[in-house]
Structures are given as structure tokens and as C-alpha cells.
N, C-alpha and C positions, 0 to 999 in steps of 0.2 A: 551139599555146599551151602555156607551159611548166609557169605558174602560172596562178593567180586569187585574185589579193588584191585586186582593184578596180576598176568600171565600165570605166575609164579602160586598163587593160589591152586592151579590145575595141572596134574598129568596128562599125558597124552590120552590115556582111557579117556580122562573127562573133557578134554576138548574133544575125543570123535563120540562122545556121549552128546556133549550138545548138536554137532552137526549133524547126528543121527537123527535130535528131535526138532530142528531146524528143517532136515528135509519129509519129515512127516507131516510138518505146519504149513510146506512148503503146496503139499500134494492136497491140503483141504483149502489152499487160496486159490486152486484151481476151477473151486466149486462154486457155484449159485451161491451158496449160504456159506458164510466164512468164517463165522463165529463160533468158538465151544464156548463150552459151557465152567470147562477147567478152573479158572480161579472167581467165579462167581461167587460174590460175598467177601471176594479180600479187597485192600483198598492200595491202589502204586501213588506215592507222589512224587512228581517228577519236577526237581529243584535246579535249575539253572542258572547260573553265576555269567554267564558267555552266552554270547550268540552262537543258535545253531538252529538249522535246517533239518540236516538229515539223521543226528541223533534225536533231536527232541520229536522231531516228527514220526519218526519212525518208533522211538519207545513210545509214545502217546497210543499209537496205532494200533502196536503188541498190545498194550492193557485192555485196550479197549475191543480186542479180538477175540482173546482171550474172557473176556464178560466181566472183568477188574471193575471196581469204584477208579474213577480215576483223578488226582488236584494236579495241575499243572500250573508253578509256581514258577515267575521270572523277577529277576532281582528288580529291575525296573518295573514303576508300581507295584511294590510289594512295602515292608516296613523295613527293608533293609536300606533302603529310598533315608529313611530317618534317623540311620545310626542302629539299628537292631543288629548284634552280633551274629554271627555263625550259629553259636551256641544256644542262644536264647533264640533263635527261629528253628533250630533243631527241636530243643524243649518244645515250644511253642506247637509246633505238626506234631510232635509226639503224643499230646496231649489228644490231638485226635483219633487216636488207633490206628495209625497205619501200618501196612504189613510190609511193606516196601517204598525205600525213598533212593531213587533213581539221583544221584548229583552229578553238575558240574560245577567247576570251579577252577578259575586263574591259579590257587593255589595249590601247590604240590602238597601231600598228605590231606587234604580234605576229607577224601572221602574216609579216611582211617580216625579220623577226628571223631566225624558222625556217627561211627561204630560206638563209640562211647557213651555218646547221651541219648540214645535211644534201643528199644529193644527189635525194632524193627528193620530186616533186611536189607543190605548198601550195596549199589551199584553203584559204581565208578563209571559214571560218562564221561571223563577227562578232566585231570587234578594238573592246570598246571602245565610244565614237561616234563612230567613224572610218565604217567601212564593213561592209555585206552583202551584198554581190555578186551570189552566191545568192536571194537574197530577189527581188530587185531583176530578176531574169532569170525568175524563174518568175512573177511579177506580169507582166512583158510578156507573157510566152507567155499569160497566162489572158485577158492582154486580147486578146491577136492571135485566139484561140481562139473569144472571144465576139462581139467586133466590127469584126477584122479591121485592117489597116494604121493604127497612130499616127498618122500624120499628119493636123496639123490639129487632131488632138482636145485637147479641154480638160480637166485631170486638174488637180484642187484636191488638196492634201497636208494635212491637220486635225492643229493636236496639238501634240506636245511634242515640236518640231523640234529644238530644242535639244539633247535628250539622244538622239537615234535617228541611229544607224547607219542602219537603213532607208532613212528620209528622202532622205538623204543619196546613198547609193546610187540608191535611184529617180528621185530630181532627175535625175541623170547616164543614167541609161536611158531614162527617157522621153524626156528632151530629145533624147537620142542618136536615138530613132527617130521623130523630128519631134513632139513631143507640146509642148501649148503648157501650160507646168506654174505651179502658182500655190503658195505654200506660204502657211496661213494658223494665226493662233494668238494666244493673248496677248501682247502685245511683250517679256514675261519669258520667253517661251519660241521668240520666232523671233531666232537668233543671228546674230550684226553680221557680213556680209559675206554669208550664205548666197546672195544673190541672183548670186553670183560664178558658181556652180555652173549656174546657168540657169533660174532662174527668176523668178517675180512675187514681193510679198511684201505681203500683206493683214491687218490686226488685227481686222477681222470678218470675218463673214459675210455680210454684207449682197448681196453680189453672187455668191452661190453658187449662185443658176441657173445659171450660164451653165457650170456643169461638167457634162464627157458623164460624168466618175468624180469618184467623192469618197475617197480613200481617209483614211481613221482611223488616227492611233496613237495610240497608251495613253500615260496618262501611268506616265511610270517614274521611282517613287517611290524605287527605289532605286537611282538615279542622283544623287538629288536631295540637296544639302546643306541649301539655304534653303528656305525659302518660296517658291515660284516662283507661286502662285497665292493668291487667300485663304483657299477653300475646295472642296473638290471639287462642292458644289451647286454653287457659284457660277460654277463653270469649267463644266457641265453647262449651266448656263440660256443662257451665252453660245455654247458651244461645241460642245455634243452634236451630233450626228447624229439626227434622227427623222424621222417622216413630216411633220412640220410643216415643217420647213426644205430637205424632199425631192422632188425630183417623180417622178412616175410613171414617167420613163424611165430616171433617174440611176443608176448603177450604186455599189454602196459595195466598198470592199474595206478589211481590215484584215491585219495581219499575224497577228498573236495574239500573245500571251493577250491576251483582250476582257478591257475592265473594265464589265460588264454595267452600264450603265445610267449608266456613268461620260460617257467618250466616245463611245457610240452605246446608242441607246435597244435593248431586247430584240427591241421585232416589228420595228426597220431591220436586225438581225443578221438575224433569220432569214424576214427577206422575200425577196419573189421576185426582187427586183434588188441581193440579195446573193451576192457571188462570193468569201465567208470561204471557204467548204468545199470552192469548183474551187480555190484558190488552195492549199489543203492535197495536193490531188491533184496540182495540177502539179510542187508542189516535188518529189515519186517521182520521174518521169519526166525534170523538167528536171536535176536531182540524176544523173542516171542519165547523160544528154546529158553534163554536166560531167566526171563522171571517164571516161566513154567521150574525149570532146576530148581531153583532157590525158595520156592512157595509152597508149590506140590512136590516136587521129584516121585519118589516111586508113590503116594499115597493116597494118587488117586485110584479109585475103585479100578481095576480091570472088568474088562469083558472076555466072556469066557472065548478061549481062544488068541486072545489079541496079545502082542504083545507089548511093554512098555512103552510109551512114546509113538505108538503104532495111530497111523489113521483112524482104525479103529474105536482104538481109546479113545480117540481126542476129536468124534465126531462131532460134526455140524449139530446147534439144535433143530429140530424140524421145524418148519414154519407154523409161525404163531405162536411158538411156544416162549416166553419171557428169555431174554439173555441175561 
């Protein structure tokens, strides 16, 4: 894999490729020493256009887990602050050697832009609402992790379809791994074709038992030009996420940021068949999996016995020993 700018880049082999080596990075963050030694000597920069927490945090982490050089660029104080184009800050990092440039960016196709002017590997941290690739792959892995093989299961999508990269992306991965996916929301907010992508498309809730998951998104307000709803109660009384409209088994998942009490009620976030905070954990790991794929994949040395992606391979260095 050369890039990752979108679902659509991987088969099924390759998404249960990454969560294979997602939960192999999983099994040495369990340990004292938590660093390999894997891309030692490559360099990630990580280029953010938008505020973020849990992507930038978390790919920051992977690089630095992993024993990367690592630049962490934000458009604010940076030269794009001055009128510096896309292009000419693309050149500009390129000119430094790097092996990997992690983007986001407000705009849709960015990150297909940056494939262009540099020779160095593109990650898609969210273009826009185009796509989150990223997102979209550690949401599988949390669900492989808790319930095992997609197939067959029923995964409801809540929310403001409309404006979410997310969505988007996970329509295309669940499907991808047999998941029977329904996207549901106000008719102002589920966009004309979406069902192209693979899935249902519902204006209540009415039939939302029948989900093994419910995943939530936020409504993003500042995406939003019109009116897309009347009021946020009012989106809340039809739409929320709570114990009332929840059963015992359902599983919820959100991306974040939550809009507490907006799209899912406070005790459905932090109940027991909430998987907000494994979904936070796996983006490290799955994060870790992705620039492992795309830098090394099979070419780092094995150890006799071990197999690719295996613990083994991808052990801790021993103490003292330089990262």
C-alpha cells in the first residue's frame, strides 16, 4: 500500500491485514517498554489544516512508538498564517526528506492533491466530507475486538450524514466486511445518493432495535451554512441516543467530540455498552498498523520463527538501547 486516502484503496484482506498488525502493537503496549524499533530512521509529518485531538494525538504517538523522526505542523503559526499555498508548503516539507506526511484538511481531495507534489507517502486524516479512512479502520478493529467477524451484523449510522467524512468512510468499511449498514437522520441531513455507497436509508428511528451497533455523530455546526434542523432540542427529542430508545445489548460508538446530551444522552456515553473510549485506544494502535503498512509492510527483517506483524517481530528495544 502506497497511500491512504480512502476505504476504497483496500480489500477486505487489507483491512483484516491491518487489524491483524493493529492487535500485535496492541499486545507490546501492554508492556514496560513500548517502543520498536520498526521505522527508525524514517521521518512522519504530520500536517493539520483543523483542529484535532484524537487523530493528531494519536498519529503523533504511533510515530513516535514506532521510533519515526517526527514534524508536527498546524496551520496556525505555520506560513500558511501568510498566504503560503497548499502546494508550496507541500514542496517546501518535501524538500526535507520525508517518508510520510499524515494530512488534514477542510478541503475534499487534499489529500489526492499532496500525492502529486511530493514522493513521499499520504495519509488521509480527513479531507473535508469526503473521507476518514483512519477513523473508519479503527472503528472495525474495535468492533472485531468486541464482537468478532462483521458479517451479518446490523450497524445503524445516527446523525448528520450529510456533513461527516466519517460516515462516509464507515458506510464503505463496514460494508466492505459484510456489515449490513443503515444510515438514519433528518431528511436535511441524509444526502441524495448516499445509499450509492452501500447502505439503507431511514428518517427515524422507529426500527432501531434491530441494530447490534448504533454508532452517533455530532452534529457539525460548523460545516453548516443553513438551518439544517429547527432546533437542537428538537433534533435531540427525535434523534438522541438514550436508554429509552437503547436496549441492553446495543452497542453505541461515537467518533468525537460528543455533544453531551445533544446526539446521545450523558449515562448512553458513559454506559457499559459504550465503546467511545476502546474506539480512542484503538486509533494508537490502528494508527501504528497504518504507517507500519505504508513504510515497512513486509520488509522488515523477520525473526526466525515469527511471523509478519507478529510481537515478535515488532519487539520492544531493550533498555538502554537508543529508539
Amino acid at each position: 500500500m502506497r497511500h491512504l486516502l480512502s476505504i476504497d484503496d483496500l480489500d477486505r484482506a487489507g483491512v483484516e491485514r491491518i487489524c491483524e498488525r493493529a492487535r500485535s502493537f496492541a499486545d507490546i503496549a501492554r508492556r514496560d517498554i513500548k517502543k520498536v524499533p520498526t521505522l527508525r530512521g524514517r521521518t512522519v509529518v504530520n500536517l493539520f489544516y483543523e483542529s484535532s485531538t484524537r487523530t493528531s494525538s494519536s498519529f503523533e504517538l504511533a510515530a513516535k512508538r514506532l521510533s519515526a523522526d517526527l514534524v508536527s505542523i498546524k496551520s496556525a503559526g505555520s506560513s500558511v498564517d501568510k498566504g503560503e499555498s497548499l502546494q508550496d508548503t507541500i514542496t517546501t516539507l518535501s524538500a526535507l526528506g520525508p517518508d510520510a506526511i499524515v494530512i488534514r484538511s477542510p478541503f475534499a481531495g487534499a489529500a489526492q492533491l499532496v500525492t502529486r507534489w511530493t514522493d513521499a507517502a499520504v495519509v488521509n486524516a480527513g479531507d473535508g466530507k469526503h473521507e476518514h479512512p483512519t477513523q473508519a479502520l479503527l472503528d472495525v478493529y474495535t468492533l472485531l475486538e468486541r464482537i468478532g467477524p462483521l458479517d451479518g451484523k446490523r450497524i445503524w449510522i445516527v446523525g448528520d450524514v450529510a456533513h461527516s467524512r466519517v460516515a462516509r468512510s464507515c458506510i464503505r468499511a463496514f460494508a466492505l466486511m459484510g456489515a449490513d449498514v443503515t444510515v438514519a437522520g433528518p431528511p436535511t441531513l441524509i444526502p441524495r445518493g448516499i445509499e450509492g455507497l452501500g447502505c439503507r436509508i431511514r428518517y427515524t428511528l422507529e426500527e432501531l432495535a434491530e441494530a447490534d451497533v448504533v454508532y452517533a455523530l455530532r452534529m457539525q455546526h460548523e460545516r453548516m451554512v443553513d438551518a439544517f434542523v429547527p432546533s437542537l432540542r428538537e433534533y435531540a427529542i427525535n434523534y438522541q441516543l438514550n436508554p429509552r430508545r437503547l436496549g441492553a445489548r446495543q452497542l453505541v460508538m461515537h467518533p468525537g467530540p460528543v455533544n453531551r446530551g445533544v446526539e446521545i444522552a450523558p449515562e448512553t456515553m458513559d454506559g457499559p455498552t459504550s465503546l467511545i473510549t476502546a474506539q480512542v485506544a484503538s486509533g494508537l494502535v490502528v494508527r501504528m498498523a497504518i504507517l507500519y503498512e505504508i513504510l515497512a509492510g513486509g520488509d522488515v527483517p523477520r525473526i526466525a520463527g515469527s511471523t509478519p506483524g507478529s510481537a515478535e517481530q515488532l519487539r520492544p528495544l531493550p533498555v538502554g538501547e537508543p529508539a
